[in-house]
ROZABA-483929 format. One record per residue (C-alpha): residue in one letter; x, y, z. Coordinates in nm, 3 decimals, always signed. Layout:
# ROZABA-483929
<atom type="A" X="X" Y="Y" Z="Z"/>
...
//
This chain:
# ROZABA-483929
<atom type="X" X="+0.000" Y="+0.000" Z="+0.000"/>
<atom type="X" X="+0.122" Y="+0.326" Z="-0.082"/>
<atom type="X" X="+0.059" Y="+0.605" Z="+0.150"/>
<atom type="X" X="+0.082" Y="+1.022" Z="+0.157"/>
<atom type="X" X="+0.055" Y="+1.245" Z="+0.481"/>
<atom type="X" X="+0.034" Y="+1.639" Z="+0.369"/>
<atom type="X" X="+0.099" Y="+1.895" Z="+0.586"/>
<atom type="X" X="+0.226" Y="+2.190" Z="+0.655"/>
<atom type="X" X="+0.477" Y="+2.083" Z="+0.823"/>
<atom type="X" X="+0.649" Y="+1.736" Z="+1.052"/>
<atom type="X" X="+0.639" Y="+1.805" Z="+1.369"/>
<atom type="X" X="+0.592" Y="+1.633" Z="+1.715"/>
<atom type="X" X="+0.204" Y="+1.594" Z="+1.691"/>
<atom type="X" X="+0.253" Y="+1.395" Z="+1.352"/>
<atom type="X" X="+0.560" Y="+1.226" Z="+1.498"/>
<atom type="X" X="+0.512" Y="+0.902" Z="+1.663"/>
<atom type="X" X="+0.209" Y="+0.812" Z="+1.387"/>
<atom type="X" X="+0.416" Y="+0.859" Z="+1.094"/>
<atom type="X" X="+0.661" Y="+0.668" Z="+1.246"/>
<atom type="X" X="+0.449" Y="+0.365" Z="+1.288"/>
<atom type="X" X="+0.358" Y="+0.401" Z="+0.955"/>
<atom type="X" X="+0.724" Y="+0.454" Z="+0.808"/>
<atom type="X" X="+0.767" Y="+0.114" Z="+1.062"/>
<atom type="X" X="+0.490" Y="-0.107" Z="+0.831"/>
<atom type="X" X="+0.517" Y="+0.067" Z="+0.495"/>
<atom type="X" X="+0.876" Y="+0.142" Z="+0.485"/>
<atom type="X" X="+0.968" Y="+0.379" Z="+0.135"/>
<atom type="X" X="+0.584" Y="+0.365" Z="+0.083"/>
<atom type="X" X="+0.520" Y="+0.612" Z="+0.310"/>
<atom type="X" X="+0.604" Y="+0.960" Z="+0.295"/>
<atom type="X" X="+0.522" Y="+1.289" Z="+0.465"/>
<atom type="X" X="+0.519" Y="+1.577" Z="+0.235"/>
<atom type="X" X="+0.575" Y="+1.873" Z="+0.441"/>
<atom type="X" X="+0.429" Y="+2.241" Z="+0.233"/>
<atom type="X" X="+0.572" Y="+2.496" Z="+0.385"/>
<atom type="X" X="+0.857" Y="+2.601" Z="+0.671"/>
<atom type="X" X="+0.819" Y="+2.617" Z="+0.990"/>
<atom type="X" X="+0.665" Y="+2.948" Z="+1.119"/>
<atom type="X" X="+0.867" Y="+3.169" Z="+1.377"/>
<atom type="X" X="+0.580" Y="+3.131" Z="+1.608"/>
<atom type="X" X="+0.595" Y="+2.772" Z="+1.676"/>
<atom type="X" X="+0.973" Y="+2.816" Z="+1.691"/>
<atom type="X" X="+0.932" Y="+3.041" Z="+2.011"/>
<atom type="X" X="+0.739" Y="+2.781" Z="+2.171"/>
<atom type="X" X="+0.998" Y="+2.501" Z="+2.134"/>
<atom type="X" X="+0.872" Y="+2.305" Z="+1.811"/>
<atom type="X" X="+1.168" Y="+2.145" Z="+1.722"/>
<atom type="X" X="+1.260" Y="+2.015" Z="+1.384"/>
<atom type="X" X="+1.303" Y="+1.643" Z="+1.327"/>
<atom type="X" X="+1.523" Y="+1.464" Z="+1.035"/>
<atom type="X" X="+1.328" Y="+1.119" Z="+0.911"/>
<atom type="X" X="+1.381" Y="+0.957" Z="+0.620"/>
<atom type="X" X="+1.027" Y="+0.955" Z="+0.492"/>
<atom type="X" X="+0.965" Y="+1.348" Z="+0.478"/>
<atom type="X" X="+1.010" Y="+1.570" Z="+0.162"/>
<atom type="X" X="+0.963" Y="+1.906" Z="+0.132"/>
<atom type="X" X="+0.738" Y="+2.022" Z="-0.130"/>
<atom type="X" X="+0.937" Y="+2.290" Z="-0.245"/>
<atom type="X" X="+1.236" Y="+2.037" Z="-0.323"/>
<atom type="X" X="+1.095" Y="+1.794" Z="-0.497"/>
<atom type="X" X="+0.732" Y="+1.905" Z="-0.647"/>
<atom type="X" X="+0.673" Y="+1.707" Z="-0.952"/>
<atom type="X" X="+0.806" Y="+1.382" Z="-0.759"/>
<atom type="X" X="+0.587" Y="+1.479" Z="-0.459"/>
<atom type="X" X="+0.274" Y="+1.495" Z="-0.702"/>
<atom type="X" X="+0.347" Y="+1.227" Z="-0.865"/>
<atom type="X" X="+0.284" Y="+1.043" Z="-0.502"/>
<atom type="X" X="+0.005" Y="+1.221" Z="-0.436"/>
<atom type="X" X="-0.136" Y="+1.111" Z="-0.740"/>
<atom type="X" X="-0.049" Y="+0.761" Z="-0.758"/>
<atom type="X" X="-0.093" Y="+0.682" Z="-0.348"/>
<atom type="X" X="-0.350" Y="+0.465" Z="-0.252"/>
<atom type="X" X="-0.434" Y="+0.652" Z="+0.024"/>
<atom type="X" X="-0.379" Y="+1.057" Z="+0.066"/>
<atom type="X" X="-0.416" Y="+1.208" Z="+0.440"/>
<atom type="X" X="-0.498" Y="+1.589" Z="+0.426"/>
<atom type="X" X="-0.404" Y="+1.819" Z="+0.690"/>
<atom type="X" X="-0.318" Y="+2.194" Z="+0.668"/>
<atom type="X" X="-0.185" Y="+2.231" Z="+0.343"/>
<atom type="X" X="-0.305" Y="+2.398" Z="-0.009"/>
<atom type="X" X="-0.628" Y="+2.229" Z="-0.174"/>
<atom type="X" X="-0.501" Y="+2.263" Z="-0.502"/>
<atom type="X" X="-0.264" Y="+1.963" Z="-0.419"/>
<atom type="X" X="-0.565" Y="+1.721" Z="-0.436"/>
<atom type="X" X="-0.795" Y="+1.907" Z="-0.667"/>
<atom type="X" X="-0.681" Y="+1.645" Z="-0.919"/>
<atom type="X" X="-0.709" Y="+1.334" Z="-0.715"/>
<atom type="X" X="-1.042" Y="+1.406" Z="-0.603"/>
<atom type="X" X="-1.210" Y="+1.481" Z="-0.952"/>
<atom type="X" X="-1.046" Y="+1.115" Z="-1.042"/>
<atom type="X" X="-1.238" Y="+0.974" Z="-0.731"/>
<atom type="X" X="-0.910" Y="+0.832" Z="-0.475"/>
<atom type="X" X="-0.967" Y="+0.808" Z="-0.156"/>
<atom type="X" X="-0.846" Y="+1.130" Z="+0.049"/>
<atom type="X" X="-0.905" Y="+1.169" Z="+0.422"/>
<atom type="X" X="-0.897" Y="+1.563" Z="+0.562"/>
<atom type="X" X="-0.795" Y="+1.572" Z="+0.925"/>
<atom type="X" X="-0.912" Y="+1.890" Z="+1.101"/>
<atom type="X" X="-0.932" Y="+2.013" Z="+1.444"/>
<atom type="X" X="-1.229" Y="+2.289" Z="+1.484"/>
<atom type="X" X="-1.318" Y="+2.534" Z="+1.270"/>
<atom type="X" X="-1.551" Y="+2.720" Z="+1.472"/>
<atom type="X" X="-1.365" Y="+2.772" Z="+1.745"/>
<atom type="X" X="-1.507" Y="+3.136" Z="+1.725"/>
<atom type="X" X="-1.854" Y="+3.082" Z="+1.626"/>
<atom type="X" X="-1.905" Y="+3.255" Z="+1.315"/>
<atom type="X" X="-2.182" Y="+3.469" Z="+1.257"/>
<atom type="X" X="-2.522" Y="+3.344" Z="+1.118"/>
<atom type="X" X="-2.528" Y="+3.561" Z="+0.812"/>
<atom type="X" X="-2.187" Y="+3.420" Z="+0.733"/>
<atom type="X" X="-2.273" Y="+3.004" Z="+0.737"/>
<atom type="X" X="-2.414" Y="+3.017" Z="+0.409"/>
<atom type="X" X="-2.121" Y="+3.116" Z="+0.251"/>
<atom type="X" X="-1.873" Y="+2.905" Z="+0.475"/>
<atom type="X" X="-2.115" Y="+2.596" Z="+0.375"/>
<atom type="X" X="-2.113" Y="+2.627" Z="+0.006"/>
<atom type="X" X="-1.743" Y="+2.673" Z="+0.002"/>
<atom type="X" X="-1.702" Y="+2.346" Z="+0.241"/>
<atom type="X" X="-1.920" Y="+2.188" Z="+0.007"/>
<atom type="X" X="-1.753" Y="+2.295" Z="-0.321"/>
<atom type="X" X="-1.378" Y="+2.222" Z="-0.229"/>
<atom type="X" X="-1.450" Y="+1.874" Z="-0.061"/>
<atom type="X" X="-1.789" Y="+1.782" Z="+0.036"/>
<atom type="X" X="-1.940" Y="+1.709" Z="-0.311"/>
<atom type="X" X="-1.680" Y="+1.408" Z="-0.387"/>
<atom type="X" X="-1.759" Y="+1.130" Z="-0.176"/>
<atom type="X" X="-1.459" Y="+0.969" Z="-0.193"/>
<atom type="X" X="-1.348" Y="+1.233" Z="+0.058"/>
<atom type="X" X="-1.395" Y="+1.158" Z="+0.418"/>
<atom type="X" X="-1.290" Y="+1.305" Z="+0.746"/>
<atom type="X" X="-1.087" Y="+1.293" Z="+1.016"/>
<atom type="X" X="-1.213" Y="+1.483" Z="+1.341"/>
<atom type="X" X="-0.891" Y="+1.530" Z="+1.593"/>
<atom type="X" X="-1.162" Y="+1.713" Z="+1.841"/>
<atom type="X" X="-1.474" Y="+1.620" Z="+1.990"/>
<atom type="X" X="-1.617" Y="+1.911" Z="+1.845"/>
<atom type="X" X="-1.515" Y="+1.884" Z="+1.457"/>
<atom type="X" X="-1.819" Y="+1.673" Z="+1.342"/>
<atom type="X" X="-2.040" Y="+1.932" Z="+1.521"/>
<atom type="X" X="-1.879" Y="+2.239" Z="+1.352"/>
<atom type="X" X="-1.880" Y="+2.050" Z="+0.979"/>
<atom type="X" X="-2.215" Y="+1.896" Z="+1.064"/>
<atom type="X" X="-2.343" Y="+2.260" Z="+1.029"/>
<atom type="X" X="-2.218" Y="+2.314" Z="+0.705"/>
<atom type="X" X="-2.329" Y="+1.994" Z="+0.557"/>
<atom type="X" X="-2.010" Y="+1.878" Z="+0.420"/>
<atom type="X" X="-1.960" Y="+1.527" Z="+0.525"/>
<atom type="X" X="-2.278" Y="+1.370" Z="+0.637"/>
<atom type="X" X="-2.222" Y="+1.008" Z="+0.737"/>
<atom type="X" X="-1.825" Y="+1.014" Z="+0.606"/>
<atom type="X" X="-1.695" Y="+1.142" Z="+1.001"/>
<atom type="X" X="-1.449" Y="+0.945" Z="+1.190"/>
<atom type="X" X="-1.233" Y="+0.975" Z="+1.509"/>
<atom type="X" X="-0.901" Y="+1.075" Z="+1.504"/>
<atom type="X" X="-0.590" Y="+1.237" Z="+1.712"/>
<atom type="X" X="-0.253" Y="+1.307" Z="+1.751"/>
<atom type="X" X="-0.165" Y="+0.956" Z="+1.835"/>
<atom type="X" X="+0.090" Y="+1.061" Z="+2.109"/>
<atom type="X" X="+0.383" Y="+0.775" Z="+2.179"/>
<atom type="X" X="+0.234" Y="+0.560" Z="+2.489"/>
<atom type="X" X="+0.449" Y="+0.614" Z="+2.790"/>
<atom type="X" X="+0.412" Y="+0.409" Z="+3.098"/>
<atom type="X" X="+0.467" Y="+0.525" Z="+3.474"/>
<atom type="X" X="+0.501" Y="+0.390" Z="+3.836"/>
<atom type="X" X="+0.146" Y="+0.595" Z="+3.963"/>
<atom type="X" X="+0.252" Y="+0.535" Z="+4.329"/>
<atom type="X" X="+0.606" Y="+0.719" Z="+4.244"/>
<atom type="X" X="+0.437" Y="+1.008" Z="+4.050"/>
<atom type="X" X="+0.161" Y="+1.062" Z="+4.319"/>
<atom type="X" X="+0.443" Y="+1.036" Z="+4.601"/>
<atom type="X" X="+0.608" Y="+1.348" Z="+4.454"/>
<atom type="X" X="+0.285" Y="+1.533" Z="+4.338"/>
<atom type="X" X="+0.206" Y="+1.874" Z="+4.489"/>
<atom type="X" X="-0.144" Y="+1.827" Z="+4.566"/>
<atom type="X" X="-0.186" Y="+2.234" Z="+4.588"/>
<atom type="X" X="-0.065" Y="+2.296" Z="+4.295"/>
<atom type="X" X="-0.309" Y="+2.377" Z="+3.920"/>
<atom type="X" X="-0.130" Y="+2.421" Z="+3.568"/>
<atom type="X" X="-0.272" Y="+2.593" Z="+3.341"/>
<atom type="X" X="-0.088" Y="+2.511" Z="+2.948"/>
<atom type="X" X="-0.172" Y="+2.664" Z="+2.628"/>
<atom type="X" X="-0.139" Y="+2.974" Z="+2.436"/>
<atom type="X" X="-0.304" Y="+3.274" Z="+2.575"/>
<atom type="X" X="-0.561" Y="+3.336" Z="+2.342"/>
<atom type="X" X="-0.936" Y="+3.423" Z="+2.385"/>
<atom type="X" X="-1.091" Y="+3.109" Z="+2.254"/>
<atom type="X" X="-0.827" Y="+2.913" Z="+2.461"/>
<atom type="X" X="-1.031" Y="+3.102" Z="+2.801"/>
<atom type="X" X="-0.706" Y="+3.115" Z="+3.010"/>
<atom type="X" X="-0.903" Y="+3.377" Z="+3.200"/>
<atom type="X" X="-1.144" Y="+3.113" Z="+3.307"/>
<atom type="X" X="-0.864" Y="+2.948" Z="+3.572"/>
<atom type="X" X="-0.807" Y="+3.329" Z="+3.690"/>
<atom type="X" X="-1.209" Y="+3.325" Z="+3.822"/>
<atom type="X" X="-1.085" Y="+2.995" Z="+3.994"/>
<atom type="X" X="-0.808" Y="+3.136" Z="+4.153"/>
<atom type="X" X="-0.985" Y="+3.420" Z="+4.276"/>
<atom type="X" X="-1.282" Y="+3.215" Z="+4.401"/>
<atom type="X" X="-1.029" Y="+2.982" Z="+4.590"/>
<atom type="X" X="-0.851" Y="+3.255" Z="+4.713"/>
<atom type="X" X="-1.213" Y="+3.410" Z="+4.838"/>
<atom type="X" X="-1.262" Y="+3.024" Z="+5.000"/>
<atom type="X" X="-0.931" Y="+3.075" Z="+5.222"/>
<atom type="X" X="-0.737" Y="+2.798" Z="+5.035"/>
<atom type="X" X="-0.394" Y="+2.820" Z="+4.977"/>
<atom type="X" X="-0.250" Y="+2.701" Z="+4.700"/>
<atom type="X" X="-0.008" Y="+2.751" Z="+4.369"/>
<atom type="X" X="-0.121" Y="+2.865" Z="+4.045"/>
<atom type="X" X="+0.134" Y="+2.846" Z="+3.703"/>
<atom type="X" X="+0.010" Y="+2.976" Z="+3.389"/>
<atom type="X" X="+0.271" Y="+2.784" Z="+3.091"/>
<atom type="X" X="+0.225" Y="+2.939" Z="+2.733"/>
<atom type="X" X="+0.273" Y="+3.273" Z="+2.543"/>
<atom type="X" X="-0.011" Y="+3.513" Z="+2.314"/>
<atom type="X" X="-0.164" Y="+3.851" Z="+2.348"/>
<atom type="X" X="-0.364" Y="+3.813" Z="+2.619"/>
<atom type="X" X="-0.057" Y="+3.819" Z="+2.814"/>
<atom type="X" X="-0.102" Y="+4.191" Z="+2.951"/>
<atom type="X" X="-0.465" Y="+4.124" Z="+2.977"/>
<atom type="X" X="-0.425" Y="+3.826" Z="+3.215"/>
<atom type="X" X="-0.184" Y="+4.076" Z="+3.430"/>
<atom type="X" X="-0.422" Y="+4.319" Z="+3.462"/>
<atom type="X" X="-0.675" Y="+4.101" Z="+3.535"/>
<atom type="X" X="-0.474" Y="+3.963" Z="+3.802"/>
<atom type="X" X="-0.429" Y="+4.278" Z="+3.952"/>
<atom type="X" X="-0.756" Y="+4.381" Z="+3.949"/>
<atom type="X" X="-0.867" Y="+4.040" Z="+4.135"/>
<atom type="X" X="-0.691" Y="+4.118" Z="+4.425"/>
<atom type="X" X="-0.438" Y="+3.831" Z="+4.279"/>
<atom type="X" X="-0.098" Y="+3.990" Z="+4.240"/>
<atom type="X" X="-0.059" Y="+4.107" Z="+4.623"/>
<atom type="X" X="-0.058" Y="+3.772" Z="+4.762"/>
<atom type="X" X="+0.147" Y="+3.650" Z="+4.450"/>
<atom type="X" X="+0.507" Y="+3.663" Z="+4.347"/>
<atom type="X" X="+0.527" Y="+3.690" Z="+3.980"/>
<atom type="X" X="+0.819" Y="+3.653" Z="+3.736"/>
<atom type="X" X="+0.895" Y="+3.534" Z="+3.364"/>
<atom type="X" X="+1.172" Y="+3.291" Z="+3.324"/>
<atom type="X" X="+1.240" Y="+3.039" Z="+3.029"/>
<atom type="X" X="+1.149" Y="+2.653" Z="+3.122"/>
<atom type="X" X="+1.235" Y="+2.352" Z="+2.898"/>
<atom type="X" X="+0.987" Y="+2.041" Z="+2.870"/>
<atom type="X" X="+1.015" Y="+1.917" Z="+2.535"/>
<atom type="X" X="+0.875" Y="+2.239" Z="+2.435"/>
<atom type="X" X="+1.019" Y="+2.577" Z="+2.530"/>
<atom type="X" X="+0.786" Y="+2.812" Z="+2.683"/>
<atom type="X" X="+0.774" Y="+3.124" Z="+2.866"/>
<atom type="X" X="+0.602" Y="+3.063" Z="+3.234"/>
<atom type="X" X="+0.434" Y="+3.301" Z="+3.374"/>
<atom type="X" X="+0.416" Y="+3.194" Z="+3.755"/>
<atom type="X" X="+0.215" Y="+3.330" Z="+4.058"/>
<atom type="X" X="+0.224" Y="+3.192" Z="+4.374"/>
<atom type="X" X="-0.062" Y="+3.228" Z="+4.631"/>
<atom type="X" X="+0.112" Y="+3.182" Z="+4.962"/>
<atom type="X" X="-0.018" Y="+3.070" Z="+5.292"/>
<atom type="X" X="-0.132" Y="+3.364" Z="+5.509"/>
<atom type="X" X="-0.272" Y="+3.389" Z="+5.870"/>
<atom type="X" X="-0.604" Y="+3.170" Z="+5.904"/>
<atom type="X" X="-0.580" Y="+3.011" Z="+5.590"/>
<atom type="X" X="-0.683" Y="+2.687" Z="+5.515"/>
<atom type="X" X="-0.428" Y="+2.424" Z="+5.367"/>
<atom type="X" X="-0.625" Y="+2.334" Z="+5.016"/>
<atom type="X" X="-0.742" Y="+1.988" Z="+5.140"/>
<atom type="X" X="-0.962" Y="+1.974" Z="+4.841"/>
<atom type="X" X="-0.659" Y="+1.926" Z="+4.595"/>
//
């Protein structure tokens, strides 16, 4: 079987999947990668990974085409449509993998629109299916129409790891919430501020670390501030590695006089 992953480009959510399949198709798999890595993701750590089954578009287009075309299989991530235009009109079998695309619900006067365009790129050829990698893609596409019974799971297939529970609960610090992601609106980072501030109201003590980078950063300060959060915090910026690079911002709530110890965590 011959198999094609597009996207825009390898990285570690594609990683351990492609490798499985680069494992049981050997040179008949490839990853076509369609574009460089964006300075964004290189701020937050993405890191760039040397496999013998990727190509880059740009080096190689007519051989990369040529796979497209001839593959038995095509999966479709983020990456231009025109580079199965050709393979759907001849009716192979492409899957699209999407996370949400209403993360910020659109606007009703707009879904007509959104639909037909859905509907005219991909929906019509039903040799096109899909690949939800979030609980809420078949809702969003279900709205436009565009793949009505031709939905299936799917994820970023992380690589299994397996722990000693008793050694990772022994070290836990059980008044401690994380809070990951970038700090964007439709991410809600402000939401875990309202906890804070409720807990904080409650008499618990506890820790509170915010991991991630976007524009809300000055807006989650403020907001801090204006809760009544930053005088019983300490808060700094420094660079942390975990895999991924990120800049943490950390605040720490710290016991005070007639506090309670955060039992509930």
């Amino acid at each position: 079987m011959e198999a094609v992953f597009l996207s825009n480009f390898y990285n570690h959510h594609q990683m351990p999947l492609s490798r499985s399949f680069y494992q049981m198709l050997g040179d008949h798999y490839l990853f076509v990668e369609t574009a460089p890595m964006d300075a964004e993701r290189r701020q937050m750590g993405y890191q760039e990974f040397e496999e013998p089954f990727v190509c880059q578009f740009g080096d190689c287009p007519k051989a990369c085409m040529d796979r497209i075309s001839q593959a038995d299989v095509v999966i479709f991530g983020s990456a231009p449509e025109k580079l199965i235009r050709e393979r759907l009109k001849k009716g192979k079998l492409v899957f699209q993998y999407s996370e949400r695309i209403y993360k910020i619900p659109p606007k009703w006067y707009e879904m007509p629109a959104r639909a037909a365009k859905y509907y005219l790129n991909r929906g019509r050829f039903q040799n096109c299916y899909l690949l939800c990698a979030s609980a809420f893609v078949s809702q969003d596409y279900n709205r436009t129409k565009t793949y009505p019974n031709r939905m299936y799971r799917w994820g970023y297939f992380p690589e299994t790891k397996h722990y000693r529970l008793e050694e990772l609960f022994a070290g836990k610090n059980r008044h401690n919430i994380l809070w990951v992601g970038r700090f964007l609106d439709w991410k809600h980072p402000d939401d875990a501020l309202l906890v804070a501030e409720r807990l904080k109201k409650e008499g618990y003590a506890f820790q509170m670390e915010f991991a991630g980078t976007g524009v809300m950063e000055s807006r989650l300060r403020d907001m801090t501030a204006s809760m009544g959060l930053a005088s019983a915090s300490l808060g700094r910026f420094h660079r942390i590695r975990y895999g991924i690079s990120w800049s943490r911002w950390v605040f720490y709530f710290l016991p005070l006089t007639g506090m309670r110890a955060g039992a509930r965590f």
